[in-house]
C-alpha positions as a printed NumPy array, in Angstrom:
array([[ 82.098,  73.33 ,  75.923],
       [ 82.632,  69.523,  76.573],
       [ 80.983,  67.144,  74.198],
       [ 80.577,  64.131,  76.924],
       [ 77.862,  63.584,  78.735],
       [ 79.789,  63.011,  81.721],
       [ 81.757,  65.706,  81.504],
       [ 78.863,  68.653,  80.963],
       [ 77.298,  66.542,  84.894],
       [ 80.562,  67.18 ,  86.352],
       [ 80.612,  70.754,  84.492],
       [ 77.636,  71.106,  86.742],
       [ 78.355,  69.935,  90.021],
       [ 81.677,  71.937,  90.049],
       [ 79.313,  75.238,  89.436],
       [ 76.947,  74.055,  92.025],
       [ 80.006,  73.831,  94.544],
       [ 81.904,  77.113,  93.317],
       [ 78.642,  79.049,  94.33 ],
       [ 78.095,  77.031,  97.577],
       [ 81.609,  77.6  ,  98.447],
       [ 81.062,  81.108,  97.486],
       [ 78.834,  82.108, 100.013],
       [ 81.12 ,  80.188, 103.525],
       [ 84.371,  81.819, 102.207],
       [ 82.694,  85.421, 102.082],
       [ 81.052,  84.599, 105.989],
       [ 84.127,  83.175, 107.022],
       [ 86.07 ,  86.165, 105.451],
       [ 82.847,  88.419, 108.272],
       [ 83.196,  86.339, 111.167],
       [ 87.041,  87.131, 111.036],
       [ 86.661,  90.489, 110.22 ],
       [ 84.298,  90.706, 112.868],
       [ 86.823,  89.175, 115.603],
       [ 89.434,  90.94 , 114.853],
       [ 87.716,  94.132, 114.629],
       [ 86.227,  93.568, 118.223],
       [ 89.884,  92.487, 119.236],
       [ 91.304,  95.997, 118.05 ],
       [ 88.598,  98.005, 120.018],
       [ 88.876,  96.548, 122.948],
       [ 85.135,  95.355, 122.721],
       [ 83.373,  92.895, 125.463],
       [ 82.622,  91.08 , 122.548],
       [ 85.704,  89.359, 121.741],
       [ 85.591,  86.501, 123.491],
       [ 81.853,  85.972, 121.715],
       [ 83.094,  87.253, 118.322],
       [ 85.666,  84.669, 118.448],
       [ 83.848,  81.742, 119.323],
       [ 81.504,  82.244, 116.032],
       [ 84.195,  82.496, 113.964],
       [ 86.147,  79.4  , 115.167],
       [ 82.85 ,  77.53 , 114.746],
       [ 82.634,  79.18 , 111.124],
       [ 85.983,  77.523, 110.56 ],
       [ 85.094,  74.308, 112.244],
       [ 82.101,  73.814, 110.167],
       [ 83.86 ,  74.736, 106.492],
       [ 86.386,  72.208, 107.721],
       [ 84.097,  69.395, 108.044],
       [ 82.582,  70.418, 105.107],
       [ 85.66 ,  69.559, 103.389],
       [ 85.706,  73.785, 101.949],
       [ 88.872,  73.946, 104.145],
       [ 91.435,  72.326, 104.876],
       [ 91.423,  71.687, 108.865],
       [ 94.739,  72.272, 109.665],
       [ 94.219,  75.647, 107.505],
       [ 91.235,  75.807, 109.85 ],
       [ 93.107,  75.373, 113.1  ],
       [ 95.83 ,  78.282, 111.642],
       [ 92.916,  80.668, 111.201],
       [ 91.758,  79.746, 114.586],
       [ 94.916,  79.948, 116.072],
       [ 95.597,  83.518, 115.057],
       [ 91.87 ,  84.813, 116.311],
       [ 92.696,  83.533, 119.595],
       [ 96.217,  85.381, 119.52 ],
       [ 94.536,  88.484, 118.508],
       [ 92.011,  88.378, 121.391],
       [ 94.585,  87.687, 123.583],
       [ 96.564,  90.288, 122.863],
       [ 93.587,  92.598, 123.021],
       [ 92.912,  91.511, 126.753]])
């Protein structure tokens, strides 16, 4: 356990972030799951299943949770996957 003052605030924020982080890696980890499941069942929904998740990404990216060239990967492979589903 740290000893400086500074160092049990920081000890704090980090938590605070972990937890926040948390909870847009688990919906980005459903929006995906949810475009690529539409993708492989040949759903009308793709093209709307797709779009939430790329804005998903977008968002974490600005956020600074992801990186936003890992951001335009993800997005890169949802489109590929609806594509090939069409």
């Amino acid at each position: 356990m740290a000893n400086i003052k500074s160092q049990i605030k920081r000890n704090r924020q980090n938590e605070k972030r972990r937890k926040r982080n948390q909870g847009v890696r688990s919906s980005l980890k459903t929006a995906t799951k949810r475009a690529t499941t539409a993708a492989a069942s040949g759903d009308a929904e793709v093209a709307a299943a797709v779009r939430d998740a790329s804005r998903a990404y977008d968002k974490a990216a600005s956020k600074g949770m992801l990186h936003r060239r890992a951001a335009a990967l993800a997005r890169r492979d949802l489109c590929r996957a609806a594509a090939a589903a069409e």
